[in-house]
KOLGU-4560 file (N, C-alpha, C; in nm, 3 decimals, padded with zeros to 5 digits):
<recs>
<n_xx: 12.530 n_yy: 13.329 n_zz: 08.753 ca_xx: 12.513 ca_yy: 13.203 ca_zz: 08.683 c_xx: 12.641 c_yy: 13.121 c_zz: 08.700 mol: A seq: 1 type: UNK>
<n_xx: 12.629 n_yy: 12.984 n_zz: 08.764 ca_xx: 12.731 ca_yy: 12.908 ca_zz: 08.774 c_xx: 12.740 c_yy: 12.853 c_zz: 08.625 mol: A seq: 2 type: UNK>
<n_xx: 12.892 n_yy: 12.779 n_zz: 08.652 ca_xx: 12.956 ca_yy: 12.690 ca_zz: 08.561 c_xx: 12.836 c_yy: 12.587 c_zz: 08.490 mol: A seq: 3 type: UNK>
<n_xx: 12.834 n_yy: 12.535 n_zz: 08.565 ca_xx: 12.692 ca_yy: 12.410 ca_zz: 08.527 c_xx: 12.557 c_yy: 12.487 c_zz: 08.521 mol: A seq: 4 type: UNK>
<n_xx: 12.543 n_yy: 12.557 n_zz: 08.500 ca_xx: 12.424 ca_yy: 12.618 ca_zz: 08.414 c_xx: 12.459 c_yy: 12.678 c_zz: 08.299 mol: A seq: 5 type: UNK>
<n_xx: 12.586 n_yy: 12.742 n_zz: 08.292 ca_xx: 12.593 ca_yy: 12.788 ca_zz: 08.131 c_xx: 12.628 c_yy: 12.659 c_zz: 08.064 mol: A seq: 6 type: UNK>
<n_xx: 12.714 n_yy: 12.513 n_zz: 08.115 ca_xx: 12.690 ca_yy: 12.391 ca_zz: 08.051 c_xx: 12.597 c_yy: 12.338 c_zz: 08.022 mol: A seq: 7 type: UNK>
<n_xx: 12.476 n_yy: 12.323 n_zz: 08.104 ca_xx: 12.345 ca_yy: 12.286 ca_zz: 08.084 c_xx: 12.262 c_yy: 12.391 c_zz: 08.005 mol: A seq: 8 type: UNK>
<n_xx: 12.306 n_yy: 12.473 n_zz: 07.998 ca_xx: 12.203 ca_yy: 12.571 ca_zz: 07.861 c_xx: 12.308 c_yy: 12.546 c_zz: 07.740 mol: A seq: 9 type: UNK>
<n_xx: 12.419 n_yy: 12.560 n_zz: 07.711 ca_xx: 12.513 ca_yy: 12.588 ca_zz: 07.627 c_xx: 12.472 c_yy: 12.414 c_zz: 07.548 mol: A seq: 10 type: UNK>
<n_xx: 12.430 n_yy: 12.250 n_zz: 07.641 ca_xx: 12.407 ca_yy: 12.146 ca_zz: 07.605 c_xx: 12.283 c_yy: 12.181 c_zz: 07.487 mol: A seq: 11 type: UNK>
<n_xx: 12.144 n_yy: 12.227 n_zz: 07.637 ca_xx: 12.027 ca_yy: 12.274 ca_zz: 07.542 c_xx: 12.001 c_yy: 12.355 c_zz: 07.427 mol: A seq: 12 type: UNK>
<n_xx: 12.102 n_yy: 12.423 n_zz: 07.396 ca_xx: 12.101 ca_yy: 12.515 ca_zz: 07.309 c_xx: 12.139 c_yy: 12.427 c_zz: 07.140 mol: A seq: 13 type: UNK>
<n_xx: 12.278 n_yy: 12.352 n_zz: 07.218 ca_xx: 12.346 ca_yy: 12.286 ca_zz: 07.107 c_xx: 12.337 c_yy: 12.105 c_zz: 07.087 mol: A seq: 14 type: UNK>
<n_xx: 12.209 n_yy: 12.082 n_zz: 07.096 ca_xx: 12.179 ca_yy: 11.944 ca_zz: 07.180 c_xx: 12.209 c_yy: 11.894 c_zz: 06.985 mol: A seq: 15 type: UNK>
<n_xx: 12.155 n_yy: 11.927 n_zz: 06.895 ca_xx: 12.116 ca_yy: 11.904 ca_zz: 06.764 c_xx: 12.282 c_yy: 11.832 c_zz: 06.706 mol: A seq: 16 type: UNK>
<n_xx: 12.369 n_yy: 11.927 n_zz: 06.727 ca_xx: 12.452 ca_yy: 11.960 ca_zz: 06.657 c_xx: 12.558 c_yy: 11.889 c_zz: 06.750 mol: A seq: 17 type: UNK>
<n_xx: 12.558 n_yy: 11.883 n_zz: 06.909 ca_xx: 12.594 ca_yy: 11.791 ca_zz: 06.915 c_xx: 12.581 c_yy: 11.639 c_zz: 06.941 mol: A seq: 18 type: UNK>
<n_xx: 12.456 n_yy: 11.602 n_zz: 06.944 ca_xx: 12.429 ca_yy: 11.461 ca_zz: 06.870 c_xx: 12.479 c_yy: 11.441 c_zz: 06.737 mol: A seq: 19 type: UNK>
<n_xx: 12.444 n_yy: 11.477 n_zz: 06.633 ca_xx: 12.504 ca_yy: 11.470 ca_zz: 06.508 c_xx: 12.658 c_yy: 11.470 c_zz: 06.505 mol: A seq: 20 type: UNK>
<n_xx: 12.734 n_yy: 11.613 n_zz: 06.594 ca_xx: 12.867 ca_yy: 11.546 ca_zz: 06.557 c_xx: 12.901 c_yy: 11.458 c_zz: 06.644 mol: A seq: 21 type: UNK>
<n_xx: 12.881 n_yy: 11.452 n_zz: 06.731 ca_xx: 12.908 ca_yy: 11.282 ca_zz: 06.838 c_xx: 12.908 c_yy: 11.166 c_zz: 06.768 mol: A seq: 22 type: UNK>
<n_xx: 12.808 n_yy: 11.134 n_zz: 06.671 ca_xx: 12.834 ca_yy: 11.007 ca_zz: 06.578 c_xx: 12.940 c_yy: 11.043 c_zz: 06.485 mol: A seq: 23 type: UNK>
<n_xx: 12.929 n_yy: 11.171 n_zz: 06.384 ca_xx: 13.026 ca_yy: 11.134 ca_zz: 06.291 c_xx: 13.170 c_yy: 11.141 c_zz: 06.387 mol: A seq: 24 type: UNK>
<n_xx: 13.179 n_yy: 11.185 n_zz: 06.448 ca_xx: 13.318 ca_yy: 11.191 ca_zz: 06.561 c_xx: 13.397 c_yy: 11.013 c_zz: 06.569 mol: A seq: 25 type: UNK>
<n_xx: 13.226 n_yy: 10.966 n_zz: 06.620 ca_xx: 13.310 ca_yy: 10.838 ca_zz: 06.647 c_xx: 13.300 c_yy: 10.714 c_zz: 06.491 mol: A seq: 26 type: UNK>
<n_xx: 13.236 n_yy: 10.761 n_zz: 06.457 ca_xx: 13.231 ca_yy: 10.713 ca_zz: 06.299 c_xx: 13.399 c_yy: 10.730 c_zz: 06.243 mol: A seq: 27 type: UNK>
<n_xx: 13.422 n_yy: 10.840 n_zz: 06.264 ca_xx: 13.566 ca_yy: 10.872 ca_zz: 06.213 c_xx: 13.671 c_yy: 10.834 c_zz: 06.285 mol: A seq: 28 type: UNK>
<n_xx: 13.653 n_yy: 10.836 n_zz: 06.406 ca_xx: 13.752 ca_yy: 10.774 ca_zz: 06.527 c_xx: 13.755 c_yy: 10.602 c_zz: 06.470 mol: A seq: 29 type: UNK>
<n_xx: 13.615 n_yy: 10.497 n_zz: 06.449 ca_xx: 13.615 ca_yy: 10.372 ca_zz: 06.438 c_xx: 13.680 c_yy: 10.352 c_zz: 06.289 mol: A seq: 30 type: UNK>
<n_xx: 13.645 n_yy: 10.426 n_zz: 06.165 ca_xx: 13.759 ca_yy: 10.460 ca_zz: 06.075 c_xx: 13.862 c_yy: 10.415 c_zz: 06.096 mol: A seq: 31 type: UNK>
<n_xx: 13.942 n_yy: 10.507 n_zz: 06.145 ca_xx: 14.067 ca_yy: 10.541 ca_zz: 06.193 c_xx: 14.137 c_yy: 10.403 c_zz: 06.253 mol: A seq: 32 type: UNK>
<n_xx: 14.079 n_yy: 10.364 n_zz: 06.351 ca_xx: 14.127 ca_yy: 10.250 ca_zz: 06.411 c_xx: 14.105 c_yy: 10.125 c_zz: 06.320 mol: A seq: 33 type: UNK>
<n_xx: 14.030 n_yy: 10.091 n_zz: 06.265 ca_xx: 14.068 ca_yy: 09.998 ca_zz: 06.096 c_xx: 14.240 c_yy: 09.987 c_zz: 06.068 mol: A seq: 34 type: UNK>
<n_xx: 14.287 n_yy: 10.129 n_zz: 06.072 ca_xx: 14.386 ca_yy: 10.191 ca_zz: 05.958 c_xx: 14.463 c_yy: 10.300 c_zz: 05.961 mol: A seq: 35 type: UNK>
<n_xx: 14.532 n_yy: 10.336 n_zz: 05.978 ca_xx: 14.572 ca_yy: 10.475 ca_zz: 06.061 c_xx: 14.630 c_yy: 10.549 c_zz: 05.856 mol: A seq: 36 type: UNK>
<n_xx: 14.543 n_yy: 10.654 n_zz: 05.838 ca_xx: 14.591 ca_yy: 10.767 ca_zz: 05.737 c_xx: 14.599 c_yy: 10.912 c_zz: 05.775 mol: A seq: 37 type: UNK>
<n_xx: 14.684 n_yy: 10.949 n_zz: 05.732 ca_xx: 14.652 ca_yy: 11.115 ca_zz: 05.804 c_xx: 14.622 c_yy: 11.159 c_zz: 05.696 mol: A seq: 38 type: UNK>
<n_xx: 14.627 n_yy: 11.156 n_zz: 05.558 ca_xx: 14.522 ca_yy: 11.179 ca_zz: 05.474 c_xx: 14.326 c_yy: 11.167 c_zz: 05.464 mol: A seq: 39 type: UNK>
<n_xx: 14.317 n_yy: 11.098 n_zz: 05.538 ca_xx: 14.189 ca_yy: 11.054 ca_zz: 05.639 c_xx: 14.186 c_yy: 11.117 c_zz: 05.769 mol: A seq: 40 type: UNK>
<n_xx: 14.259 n_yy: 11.149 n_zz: 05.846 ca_xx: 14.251 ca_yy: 11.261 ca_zz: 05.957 c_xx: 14.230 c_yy: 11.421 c_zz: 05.874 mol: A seq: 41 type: UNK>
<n_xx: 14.287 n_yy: 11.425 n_zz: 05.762 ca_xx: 14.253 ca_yy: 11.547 ca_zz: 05.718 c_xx: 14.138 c_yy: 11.630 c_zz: 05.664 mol: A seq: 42 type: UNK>
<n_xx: 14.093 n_yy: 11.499 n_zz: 05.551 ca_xx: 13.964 ca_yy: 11.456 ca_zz: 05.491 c_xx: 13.855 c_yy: 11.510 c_zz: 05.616 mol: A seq: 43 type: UNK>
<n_xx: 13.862 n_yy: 11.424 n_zz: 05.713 ca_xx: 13.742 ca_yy: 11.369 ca_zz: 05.808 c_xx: 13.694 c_yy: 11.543 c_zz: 05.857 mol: A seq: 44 type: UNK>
<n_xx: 13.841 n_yy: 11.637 n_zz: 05.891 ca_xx: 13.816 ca_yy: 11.769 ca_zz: 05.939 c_xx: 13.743 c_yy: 11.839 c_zz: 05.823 mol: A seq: 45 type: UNK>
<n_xx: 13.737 n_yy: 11.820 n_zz: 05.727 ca_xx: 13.698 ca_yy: 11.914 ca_zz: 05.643 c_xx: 13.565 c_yy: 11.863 c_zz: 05.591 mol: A seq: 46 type: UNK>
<n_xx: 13.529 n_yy: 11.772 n_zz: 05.616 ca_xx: 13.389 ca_yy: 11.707 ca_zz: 05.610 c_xx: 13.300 c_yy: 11.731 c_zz: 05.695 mol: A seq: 47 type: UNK>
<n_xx: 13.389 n_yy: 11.755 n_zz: 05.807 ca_xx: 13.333 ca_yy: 11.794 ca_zz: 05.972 c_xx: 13.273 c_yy: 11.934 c_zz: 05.920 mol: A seq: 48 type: UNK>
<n_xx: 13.328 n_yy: 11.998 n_zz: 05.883 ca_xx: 13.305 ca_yy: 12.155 ca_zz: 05.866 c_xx: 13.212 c_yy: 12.159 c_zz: 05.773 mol: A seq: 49 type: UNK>
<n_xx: 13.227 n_yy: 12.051 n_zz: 05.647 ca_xx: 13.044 ca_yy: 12.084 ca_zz: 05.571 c_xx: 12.964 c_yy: 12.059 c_zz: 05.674 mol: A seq: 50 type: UNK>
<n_xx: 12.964 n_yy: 11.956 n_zz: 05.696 ca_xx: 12.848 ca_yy: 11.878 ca_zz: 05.829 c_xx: 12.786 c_yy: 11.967 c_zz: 05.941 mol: A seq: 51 type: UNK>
<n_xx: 12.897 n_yy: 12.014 n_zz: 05.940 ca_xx: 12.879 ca_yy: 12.144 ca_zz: 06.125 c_xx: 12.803 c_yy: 12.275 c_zz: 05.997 mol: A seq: 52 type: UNK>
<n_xx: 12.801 n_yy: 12.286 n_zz: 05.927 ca_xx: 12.726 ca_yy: 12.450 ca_zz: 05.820 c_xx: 12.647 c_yy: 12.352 c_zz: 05.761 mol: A seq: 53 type: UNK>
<n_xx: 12.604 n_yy: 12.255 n_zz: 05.728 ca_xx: 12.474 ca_yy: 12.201 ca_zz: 05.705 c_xx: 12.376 c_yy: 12.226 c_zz: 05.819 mol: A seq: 54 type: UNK>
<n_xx: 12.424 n_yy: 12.164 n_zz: 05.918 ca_xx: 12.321 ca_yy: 12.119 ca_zz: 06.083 c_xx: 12.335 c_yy: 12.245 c_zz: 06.094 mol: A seq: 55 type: UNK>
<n_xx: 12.420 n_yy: 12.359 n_zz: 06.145 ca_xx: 12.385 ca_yy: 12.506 ca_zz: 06.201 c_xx: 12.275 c_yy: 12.562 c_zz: 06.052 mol: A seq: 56 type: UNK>
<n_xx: 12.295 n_yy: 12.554 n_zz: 05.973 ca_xx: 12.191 ca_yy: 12.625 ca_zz: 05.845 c_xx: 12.057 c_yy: 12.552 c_zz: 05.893 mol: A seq: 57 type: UNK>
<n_xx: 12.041 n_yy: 12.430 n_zz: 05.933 ca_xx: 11.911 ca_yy: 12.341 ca_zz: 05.905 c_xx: 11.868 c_yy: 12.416 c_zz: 06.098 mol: A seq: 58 type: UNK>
<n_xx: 11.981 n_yy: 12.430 n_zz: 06.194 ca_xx: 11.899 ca_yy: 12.459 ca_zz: 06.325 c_xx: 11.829 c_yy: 12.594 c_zz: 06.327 mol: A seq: 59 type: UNK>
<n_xx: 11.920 n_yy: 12.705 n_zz: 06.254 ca_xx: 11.834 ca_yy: 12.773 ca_zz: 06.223 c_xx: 11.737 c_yy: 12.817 c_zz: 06.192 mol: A seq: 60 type: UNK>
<n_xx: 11.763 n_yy: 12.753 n_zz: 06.046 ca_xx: 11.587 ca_yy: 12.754 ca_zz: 05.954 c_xx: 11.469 c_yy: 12.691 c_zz: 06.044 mol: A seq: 61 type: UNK>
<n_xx: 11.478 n_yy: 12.594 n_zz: 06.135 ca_xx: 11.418 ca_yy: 12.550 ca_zz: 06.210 c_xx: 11.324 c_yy: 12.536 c_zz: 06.373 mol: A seq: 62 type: UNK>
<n_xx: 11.490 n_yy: 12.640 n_zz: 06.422 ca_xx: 11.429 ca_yy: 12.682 ca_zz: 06.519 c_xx: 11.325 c_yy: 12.796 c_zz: 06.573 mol: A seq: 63 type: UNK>
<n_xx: 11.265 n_yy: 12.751 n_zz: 06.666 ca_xx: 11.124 ca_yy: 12.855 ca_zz: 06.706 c_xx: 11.198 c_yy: 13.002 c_zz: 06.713 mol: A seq: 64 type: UNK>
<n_xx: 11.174 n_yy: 13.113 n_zz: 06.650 ca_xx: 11.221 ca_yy: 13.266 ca_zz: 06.654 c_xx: 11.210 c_yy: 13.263 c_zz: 06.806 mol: A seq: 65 type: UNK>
<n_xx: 11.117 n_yy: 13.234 n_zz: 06.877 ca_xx: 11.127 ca_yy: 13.319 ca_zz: 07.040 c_xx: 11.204 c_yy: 13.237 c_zz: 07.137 mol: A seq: 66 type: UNK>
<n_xx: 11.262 n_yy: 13.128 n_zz: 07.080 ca_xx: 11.340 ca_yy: 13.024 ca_zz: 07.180 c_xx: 11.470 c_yy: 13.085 c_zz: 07.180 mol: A seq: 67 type: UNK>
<n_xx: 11.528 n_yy: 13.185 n_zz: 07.092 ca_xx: 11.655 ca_yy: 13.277 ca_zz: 07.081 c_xx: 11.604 c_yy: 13.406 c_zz: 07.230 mol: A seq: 68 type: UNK>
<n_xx: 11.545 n_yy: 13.423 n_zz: 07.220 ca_xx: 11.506 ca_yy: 13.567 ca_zz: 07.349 c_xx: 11.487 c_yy: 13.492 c_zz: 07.479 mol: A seq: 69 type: UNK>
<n_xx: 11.496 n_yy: 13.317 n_zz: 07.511 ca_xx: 11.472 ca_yy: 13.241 ca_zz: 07.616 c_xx: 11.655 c_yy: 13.281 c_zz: 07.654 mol: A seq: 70 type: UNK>
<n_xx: 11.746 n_yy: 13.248 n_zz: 07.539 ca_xx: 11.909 ca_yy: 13.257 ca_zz: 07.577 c_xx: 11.926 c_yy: 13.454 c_zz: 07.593 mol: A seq: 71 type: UNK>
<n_xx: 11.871 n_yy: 13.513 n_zz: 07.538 ca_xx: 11.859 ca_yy: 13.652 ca_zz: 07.533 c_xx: 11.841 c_yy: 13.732 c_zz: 07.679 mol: A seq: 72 type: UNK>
<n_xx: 11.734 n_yy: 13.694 n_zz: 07.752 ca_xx: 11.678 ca_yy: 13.746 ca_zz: 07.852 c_xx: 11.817 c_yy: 13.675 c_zz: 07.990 mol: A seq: 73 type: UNK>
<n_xx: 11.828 n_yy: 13.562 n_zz: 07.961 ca_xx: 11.958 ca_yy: 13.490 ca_zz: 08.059 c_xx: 12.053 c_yy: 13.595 c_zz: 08.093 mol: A seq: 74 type: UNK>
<n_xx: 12.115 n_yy: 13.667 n_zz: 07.951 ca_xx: 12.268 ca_yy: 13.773 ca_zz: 07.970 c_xx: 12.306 c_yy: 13.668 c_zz: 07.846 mol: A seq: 75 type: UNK>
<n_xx: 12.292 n_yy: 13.562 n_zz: 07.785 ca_xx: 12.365 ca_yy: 13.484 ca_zz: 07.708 c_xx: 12.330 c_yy: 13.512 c_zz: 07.553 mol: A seq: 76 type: UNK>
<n_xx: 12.465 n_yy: 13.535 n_zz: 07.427 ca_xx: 12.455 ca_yy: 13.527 ca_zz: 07.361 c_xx: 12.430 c_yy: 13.424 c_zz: 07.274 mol: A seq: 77 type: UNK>
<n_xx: 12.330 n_yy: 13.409 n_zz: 07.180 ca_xx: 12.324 ca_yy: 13.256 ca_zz: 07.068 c_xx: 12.428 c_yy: 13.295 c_zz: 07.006 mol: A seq: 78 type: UNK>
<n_xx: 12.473 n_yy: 13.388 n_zz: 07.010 ca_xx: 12.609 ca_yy: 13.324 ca_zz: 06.886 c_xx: 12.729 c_yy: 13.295 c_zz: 06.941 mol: A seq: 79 type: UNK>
<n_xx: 12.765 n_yy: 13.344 n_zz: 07.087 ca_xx: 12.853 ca_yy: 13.319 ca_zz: 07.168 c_xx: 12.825 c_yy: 13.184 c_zz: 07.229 mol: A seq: 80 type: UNK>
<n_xx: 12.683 n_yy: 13.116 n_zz: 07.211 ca_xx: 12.672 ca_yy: 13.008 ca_zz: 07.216 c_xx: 12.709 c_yy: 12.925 c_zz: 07.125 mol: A seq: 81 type: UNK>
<n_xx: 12.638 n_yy: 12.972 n_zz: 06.990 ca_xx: 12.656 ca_yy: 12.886 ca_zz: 06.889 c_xx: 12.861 c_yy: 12.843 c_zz: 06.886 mol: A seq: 82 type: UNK>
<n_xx: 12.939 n_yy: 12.957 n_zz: 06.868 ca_xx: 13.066 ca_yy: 12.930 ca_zz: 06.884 c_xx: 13.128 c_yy: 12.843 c_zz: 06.972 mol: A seq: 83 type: UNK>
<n_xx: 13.051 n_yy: 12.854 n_zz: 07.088 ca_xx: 13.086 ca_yy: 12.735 ca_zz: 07.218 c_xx: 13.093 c_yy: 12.617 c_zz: 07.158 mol: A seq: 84 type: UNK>
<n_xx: 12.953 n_yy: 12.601 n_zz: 07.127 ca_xx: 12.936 ca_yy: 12.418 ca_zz: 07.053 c_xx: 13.001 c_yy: 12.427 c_zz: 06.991 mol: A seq: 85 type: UNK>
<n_xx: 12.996 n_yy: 12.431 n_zz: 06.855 ca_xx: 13.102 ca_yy: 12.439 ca_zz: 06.743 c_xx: 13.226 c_yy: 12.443 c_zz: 06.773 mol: A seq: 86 type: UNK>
<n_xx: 13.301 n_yy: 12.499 n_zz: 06.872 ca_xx: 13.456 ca_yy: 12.468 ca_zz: 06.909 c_xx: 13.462 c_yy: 12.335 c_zz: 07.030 mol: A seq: 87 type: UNK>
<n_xx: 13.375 n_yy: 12.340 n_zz: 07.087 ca_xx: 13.378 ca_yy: 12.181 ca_zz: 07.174 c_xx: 13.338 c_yy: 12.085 c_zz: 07.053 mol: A seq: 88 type: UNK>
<n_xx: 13.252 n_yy: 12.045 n_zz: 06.993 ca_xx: 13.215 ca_yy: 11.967 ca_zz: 06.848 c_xx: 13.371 c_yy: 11.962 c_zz: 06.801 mol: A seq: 89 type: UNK>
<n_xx: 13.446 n_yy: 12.053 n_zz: 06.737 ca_xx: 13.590 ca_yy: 12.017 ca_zz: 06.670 c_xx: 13.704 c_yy: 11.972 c_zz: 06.789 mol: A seq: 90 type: UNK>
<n_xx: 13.622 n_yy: 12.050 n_zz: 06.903 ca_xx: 13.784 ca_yy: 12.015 ca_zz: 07.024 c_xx: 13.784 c_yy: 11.858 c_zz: 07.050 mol: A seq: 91 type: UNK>
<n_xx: 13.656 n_yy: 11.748 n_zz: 07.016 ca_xx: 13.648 ca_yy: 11.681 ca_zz: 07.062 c_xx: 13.669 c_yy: 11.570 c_zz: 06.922 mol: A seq: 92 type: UNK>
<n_xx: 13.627 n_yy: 11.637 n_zz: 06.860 ca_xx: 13.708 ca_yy: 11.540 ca_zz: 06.741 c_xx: 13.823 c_yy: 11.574 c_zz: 06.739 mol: A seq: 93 type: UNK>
<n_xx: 13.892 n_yy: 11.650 n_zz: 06.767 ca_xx: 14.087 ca_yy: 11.627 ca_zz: 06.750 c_xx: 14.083 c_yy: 11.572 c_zz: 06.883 mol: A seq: 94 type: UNK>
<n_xx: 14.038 n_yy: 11.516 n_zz: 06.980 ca_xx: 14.123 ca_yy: 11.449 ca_zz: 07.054 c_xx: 14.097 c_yy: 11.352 c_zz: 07.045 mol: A seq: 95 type: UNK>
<n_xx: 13.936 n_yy: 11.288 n_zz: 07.001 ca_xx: 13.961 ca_yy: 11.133 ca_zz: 06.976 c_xx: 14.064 c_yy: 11.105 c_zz: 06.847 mol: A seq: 96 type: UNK>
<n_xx: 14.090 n_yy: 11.224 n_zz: 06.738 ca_xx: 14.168 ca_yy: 11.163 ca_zz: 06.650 c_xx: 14.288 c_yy: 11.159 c_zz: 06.720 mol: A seq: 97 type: UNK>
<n_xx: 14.330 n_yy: 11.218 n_zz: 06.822 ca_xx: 14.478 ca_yy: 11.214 ca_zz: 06.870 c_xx: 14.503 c_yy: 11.126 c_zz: 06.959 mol: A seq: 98 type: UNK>
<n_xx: 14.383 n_yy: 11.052 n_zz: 07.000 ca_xx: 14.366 ca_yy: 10.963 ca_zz: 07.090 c_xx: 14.422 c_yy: 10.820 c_zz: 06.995 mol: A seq: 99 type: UNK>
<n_xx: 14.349 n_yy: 10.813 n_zz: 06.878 ca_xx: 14.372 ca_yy: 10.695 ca_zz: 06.754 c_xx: 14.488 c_yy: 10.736 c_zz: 06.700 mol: A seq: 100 type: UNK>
<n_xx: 14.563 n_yy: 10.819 n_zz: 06.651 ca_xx: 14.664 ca_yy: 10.842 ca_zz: 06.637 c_xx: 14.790 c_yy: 10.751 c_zz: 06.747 mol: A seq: 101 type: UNK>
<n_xx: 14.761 n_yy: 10.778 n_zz: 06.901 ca_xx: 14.860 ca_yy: 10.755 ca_zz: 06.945 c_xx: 14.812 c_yy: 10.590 c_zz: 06.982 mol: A seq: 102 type: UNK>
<n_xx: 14.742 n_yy: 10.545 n_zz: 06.971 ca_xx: 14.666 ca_yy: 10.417 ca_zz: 06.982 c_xx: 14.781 c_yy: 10.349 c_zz: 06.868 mol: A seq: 103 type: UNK>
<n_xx: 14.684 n_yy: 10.357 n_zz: 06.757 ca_xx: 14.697 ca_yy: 10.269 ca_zz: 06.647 c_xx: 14.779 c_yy: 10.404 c_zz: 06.547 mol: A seq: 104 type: UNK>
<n_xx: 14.858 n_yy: 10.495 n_zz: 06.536 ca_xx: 14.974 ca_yy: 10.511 ca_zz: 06.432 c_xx: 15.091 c_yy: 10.497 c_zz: 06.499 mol: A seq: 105 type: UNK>
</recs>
């Protein structure tokens, strides 16, 4: 399995979660550029983290039981997936915040 297929499943897998944080990302990035607080860079991470255990609780409850044995049968773990998204989702909000940081603080 190449590179760009565990990206393109690792996308499909985490398509939910990352649409959802892609807006609040830049929701918080357009924030930011208003006004530069790092009391508000701090805030925004820890809001991120209800947000990211809301959407993973709701993909769960939601998703089809046999669409987990589609990543199963691959060699790929869902939870070694699920961790993928979830650390690209936060890797990508600290860099647009570090991006606005060095912008506008």
């Amino acid at each position: 399995m190449t590179l760009q297929d565990r990206i393109s499943l690792t996308w499909r897998y985490g398509k939910g979660l990352f649409l959802i944080g892609g807006v609040y990302n830049l929701v918080c990035a357009g924030f930011q550029s208003g006004g530069f607080s790092y009391t508000f860079l701090v805030d925004s991470f820890i809001i991120k983290a209800v947000i990211t255990a809301i959407t993973v609780y709701l993909m769960k409850q939601f998703r089809d039981r046999d669409a987990v044995f589609f990543y199963i049968n691959l060699g790929l773990s869902p939870r070694k997936l699920l961790v993928s998204v979830i650390l690209t989702d936060f890797l990508a909000l600290a860099i647009l915040m570090t991006i606005t940081l060095l912008i506008y603080g």
